[in-house]
ZAROKE-363125 format. One record per residue (C-alpha): residue in three letters; y negated, x negated, z; residue number from 1. Coordinates in steps of 0.02 Angstrom, whole numbers, padded with zeros to 5 digits. Last residue first. Layout:
# ZAROKE-363125
<r ALA <Y X Z> NUM>
...
This chain:
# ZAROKE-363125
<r UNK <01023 00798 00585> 290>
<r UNK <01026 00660 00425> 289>
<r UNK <01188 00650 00346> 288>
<r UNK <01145 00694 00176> 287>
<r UNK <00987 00579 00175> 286>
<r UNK <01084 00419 00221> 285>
<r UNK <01219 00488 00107> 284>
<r UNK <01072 00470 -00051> 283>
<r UNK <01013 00308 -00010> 282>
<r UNK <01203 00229 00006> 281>
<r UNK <01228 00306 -00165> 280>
<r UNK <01066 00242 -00245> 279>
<r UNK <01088 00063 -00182> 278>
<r UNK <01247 00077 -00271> 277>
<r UNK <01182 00166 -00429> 276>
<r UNK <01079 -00008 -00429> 275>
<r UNK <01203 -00103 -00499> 274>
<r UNK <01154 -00288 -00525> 273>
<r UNK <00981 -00223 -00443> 272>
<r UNK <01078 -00214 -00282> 271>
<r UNK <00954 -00174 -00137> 270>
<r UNK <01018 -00195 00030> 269>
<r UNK <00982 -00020 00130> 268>
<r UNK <00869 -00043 00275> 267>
<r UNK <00847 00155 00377> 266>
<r UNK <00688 00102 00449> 265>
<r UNK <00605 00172 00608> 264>
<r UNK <00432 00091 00584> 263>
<r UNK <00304 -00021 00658> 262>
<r UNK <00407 -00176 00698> 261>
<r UNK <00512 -00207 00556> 260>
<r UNK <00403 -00109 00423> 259>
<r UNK <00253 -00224 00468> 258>
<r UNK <00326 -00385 00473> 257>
<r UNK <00418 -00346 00320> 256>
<r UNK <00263 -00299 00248> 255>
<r UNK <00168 -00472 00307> 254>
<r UNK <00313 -00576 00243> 253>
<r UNK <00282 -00502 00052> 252>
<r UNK <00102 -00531 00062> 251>
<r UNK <00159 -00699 00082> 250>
<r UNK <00276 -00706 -00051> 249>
<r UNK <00137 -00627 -00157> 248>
<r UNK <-00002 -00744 -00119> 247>
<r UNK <00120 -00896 -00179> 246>
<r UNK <00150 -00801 -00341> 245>
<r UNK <-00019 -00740 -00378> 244>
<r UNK <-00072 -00915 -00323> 243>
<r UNK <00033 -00985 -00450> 242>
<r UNK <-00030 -00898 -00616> 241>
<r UNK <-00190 -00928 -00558> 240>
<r UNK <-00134 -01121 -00570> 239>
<r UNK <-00067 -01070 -00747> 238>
<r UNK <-00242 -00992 -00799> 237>
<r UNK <-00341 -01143 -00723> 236>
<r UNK <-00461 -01118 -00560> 235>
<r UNK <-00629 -01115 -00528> 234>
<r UNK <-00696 -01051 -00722> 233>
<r UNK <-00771 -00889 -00663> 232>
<r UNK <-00624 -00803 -00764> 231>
<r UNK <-00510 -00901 -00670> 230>
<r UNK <-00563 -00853 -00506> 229>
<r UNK <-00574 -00665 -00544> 228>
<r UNK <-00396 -00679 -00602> 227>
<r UNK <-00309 -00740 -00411> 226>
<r UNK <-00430 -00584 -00356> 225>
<r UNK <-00339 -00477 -00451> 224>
<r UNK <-00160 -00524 -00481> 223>
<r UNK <-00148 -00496 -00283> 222>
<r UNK <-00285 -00353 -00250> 221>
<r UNK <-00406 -00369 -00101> 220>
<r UNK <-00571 -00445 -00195> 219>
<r UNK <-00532 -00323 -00334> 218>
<r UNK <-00508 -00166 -00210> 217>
<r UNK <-00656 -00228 -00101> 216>
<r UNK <-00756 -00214 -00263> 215>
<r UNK <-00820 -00340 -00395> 214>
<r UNK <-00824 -00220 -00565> 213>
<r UNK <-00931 -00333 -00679> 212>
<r UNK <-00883 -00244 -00833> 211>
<r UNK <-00835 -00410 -00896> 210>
<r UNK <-00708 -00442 -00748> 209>
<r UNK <-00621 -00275 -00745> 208>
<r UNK <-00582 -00289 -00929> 207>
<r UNK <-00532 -00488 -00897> 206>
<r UNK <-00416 -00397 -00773> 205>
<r UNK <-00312 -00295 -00876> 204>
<r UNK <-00327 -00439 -01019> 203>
<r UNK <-00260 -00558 -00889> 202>
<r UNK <-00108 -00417 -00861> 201>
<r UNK <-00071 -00381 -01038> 200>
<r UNK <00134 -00366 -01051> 199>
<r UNK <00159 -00540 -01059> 198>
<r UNK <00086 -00567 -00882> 197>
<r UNK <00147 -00427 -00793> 196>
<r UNK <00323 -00494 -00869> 195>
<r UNK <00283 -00681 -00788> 194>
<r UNK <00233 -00597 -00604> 193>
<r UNK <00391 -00499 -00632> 192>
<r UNK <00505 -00643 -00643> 191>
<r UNK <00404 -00745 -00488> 190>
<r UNK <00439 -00582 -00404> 189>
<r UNK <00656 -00570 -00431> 188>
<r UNK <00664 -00755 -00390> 187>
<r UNK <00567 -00743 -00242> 186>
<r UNK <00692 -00560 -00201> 185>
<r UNK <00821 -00673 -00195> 184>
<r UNK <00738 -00819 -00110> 183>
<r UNK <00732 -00667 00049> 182>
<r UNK <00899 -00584 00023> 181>
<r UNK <00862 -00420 00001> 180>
<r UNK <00784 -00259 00063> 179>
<r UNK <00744 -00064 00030> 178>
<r UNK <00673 00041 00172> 177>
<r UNK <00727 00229 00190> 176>
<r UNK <00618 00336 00297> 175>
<r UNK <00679 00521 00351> 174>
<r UNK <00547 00644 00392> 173>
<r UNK <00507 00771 00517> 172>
<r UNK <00324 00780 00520> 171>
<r UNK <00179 00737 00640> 170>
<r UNK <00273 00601 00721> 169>
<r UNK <00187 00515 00883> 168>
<r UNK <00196 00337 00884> 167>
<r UNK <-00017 00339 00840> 166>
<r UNK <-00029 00431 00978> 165>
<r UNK <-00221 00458 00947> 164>
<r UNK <-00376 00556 01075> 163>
<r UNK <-00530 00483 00984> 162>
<r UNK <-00671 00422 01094> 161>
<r UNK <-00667 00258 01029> 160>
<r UNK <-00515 00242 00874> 159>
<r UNK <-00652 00215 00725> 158>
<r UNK <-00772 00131 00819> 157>
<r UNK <-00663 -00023 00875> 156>
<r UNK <-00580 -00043 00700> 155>
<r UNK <-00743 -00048 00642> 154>
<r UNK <-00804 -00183 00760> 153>
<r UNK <-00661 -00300 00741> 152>
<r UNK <-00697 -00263 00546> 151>
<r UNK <-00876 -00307 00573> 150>
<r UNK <-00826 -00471 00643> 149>
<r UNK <-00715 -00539 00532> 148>
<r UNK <-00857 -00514 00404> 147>
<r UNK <-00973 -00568 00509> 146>
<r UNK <-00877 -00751 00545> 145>
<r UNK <-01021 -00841 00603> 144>
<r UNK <-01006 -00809 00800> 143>
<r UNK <-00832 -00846 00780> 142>
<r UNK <-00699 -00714 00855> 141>
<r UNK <-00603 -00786 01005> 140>
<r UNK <-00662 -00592 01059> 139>
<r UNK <-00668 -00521 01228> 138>
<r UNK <-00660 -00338 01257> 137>
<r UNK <-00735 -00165 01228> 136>
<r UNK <-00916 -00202 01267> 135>
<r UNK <-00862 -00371 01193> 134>
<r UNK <-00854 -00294 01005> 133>
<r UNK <-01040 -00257 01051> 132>
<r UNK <-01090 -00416 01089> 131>
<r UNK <-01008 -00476 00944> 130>
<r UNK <-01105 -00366 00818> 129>
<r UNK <-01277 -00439 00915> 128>
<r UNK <-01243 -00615 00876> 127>
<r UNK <-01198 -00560 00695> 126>
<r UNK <-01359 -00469 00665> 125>
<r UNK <-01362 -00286 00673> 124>
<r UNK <-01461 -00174 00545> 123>
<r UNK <-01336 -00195 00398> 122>
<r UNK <-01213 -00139 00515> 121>
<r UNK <-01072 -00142 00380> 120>
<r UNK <-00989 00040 00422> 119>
<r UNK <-00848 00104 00298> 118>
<r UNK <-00736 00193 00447> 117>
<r UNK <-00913 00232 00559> 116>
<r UNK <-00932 00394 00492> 115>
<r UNK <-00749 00460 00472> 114>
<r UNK <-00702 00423 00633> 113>
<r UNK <-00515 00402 00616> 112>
<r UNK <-00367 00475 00707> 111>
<r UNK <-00179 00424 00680> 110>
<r UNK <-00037 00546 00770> 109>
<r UNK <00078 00479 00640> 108>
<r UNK <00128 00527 00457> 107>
<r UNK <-00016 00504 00344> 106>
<r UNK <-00073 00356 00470> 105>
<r UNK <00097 00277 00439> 104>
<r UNK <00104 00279 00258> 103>
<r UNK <-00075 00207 00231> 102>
<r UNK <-00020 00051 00380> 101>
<r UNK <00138 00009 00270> 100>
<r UNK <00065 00004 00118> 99>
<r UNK <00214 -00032 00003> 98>
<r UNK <00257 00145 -00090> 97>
<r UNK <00335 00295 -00105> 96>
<r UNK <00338 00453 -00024> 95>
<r UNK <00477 00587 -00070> 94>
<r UNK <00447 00766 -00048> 93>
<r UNK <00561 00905 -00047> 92>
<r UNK <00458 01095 -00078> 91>
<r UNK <00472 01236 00062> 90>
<r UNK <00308 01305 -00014> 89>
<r UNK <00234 01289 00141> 88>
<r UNK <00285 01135 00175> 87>
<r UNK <00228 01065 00019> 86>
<r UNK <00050 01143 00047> 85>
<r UNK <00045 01049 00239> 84>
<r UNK <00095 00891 00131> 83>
<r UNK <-00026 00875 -00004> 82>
<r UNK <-00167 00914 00125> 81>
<r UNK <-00086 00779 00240> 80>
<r UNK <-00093 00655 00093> 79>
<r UNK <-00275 00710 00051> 78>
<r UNK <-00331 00670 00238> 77>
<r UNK <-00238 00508 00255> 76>
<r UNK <-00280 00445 00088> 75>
<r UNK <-00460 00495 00153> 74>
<r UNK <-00474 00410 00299> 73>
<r UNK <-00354 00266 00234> 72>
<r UNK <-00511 00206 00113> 71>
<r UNK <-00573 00266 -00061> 70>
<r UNK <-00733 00171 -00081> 69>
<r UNK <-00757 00198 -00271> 68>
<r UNK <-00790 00044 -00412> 67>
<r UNK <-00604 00072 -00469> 66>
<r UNK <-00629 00249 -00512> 65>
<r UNK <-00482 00377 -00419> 64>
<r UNK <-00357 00473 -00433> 63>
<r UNK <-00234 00381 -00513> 62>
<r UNK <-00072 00370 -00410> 61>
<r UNK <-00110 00498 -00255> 60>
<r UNK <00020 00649 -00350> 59>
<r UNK <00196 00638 -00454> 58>
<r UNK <00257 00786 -00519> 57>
<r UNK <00421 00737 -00585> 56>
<r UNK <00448 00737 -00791> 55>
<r UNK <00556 00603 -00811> 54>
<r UNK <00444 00474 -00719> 53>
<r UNK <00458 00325 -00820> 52>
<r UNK <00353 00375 -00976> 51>
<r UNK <00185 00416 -00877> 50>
<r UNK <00234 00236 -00808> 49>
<r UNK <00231 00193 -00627> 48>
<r UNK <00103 00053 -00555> 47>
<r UNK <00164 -00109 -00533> 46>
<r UNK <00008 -00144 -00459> 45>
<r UNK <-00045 -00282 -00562> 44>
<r UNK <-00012 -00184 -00717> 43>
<r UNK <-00100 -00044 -00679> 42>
<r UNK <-00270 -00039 -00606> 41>
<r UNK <-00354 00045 -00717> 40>
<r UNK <-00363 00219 -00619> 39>
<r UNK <-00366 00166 -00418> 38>
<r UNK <-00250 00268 -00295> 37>
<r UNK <-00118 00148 -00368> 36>
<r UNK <-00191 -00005 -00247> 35>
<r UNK <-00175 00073 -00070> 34>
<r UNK <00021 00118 -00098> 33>
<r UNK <00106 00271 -00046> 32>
<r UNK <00104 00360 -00183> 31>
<r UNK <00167 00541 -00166> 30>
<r UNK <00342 00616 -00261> 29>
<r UNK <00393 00772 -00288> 28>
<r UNK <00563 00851 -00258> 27>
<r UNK <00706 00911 -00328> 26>
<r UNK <00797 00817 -00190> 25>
<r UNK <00918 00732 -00351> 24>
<r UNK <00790 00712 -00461> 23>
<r UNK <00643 00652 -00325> 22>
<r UNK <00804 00530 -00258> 21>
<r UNK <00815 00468 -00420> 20>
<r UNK <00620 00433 -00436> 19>
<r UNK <00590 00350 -00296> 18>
<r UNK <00752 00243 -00321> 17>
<r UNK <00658 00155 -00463> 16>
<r UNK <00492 00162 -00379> 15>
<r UNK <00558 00084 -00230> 14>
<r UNK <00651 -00066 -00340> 13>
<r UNK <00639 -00245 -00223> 12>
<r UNK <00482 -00268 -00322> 11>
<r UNK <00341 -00295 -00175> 10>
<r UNK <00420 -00259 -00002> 9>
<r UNK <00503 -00110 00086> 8>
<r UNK <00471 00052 00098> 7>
<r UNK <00534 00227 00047> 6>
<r UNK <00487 00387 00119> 5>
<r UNK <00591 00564 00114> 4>
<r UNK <00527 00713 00174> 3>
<r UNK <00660 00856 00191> 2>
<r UNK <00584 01045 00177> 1>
């Protein structure tokens, strides 16, 4: 069984080379992004197309309401699932997808308390959350900041008592991460911001908005939350337009951030001008793996 996962940032062409790789592995493919667990939310993700995956069994995109909790607990714990039955069956997998911290608990040594993972400690004030977070250490942490605070405290709870290497591999697996030339790859999101745009993005999102679905995924989501503020009449349309932009390129800085530092990355340079290229050098990565 070879495992295959490819990063990299917001629309430097995973899903394109996703899906050659998954032809030429014979494999299936598993989303590796926290947004296209969620049904509806299409467009701004960049989510795949029932017409653009040439029949490959594709699984995590879809597979859940928009107004559900689904968290990295349970990606984690249906991902494994997916892959302890591919192994099995001796079936290639590729993973795809832009959430760096989702991929790596799939495939690391990562442990979470399922109880306390969604906790708001409705029952605590903030004065009191803080004095717990400083059971464990010191926090610079206002006093008035509870929603920085509770996710200290979560991310305290959830690894407490829990034995995790989270640098320890739990599969053998090869990870390919796609890059360019930073204004490059500006140029190439502004361009899709525009196309998600003409091909019904505000009415995705005006959907979301009249049905009064306000979740952690909508307050989260670039194209989302950017939307939200329009609808409620704080921003324009074209300065929406903007943010999404602007919240992208910085989104974009955190992921290489992440890959860079928390990952062993085989970086190919992506050329869209001919993309069989990118494909090739993919491809003899793979081949010459031990």
């Amino acid at each position: 069984m070879k495992i295959v996962v490819i990063v990299g940032p917001t629309g430097v062409g995973k899903t394109k080379l996703s899906i050659s790789l998954a032809k030429y592995l014979k494999a299936v493919v598993i989303n590796g992004d926290s947004m296209q667990v969620y049904k509806g939310l299409d467009i701004g993700t960049a989510k795949i197309k029932e017409s653009e995956k040439e029949g490959i069994e594709h699984y995590l995109f879809d597979i859940c309401d928009v107004f559900d909790n689904y968290n990295i607990y349970e990606y984690q714990k249906d991902g494994r699932k997916l892959l302890d039955k591919f192994q099995k069956e001796n079936r290639n997998v590729v993973i795809v997808g832009g959430s760096g911290l989702y991929i790596k608990s799939l495939l690391y040594d990562y442990k979470f308390n399922e109880e306390t993972i969604n906790e708001t400690y409705d029952n605590l004030t903030n004065e009191e959350i803080k004095a717990e977070i400083e059971k464990n250490h010191k926090t610079l942490i206002h006093v008035n900041n509870r929603k920085r605070l509770i996710r200290e405290l979560n991310k305290i709870k959830n690894s407490t008592n829990i034995k995790s290497d989270i640098n320890k591999k739990l599969y053998d697996f090869t990870v390919l991460g796609l890059d360019m030339e930073r204004n490059e790859l500006y140029e190439v999101v502004n361009k899709r911001v525009d196309l998600m745009v003409d091909e019904g993005l505000v009415s995705e999102v005006k959907n979301l908005y009249d049905k009064n679905i306000n979740t952690k995924a909508i307050q989260t989501g670039i194209g989302y939350k950017e939307l939200y503020k329009y609808f409620a009449g704080e921003i324009s349309l074209d300065e929406a337009i903007i943010l999404i932009k602007k919240n992208t390129r910085h989104f974009i800085k955190r992921q290489y951030t992440f890959f860079k530092h928390q990952m062993e990355v085989n970086w190919i340079k992506a050329d869209l001008k001919n993309f069989n290229n990118t494909i090739k050098e993919a491809i003899n990565i793979i081949d010459n793996k031990n």
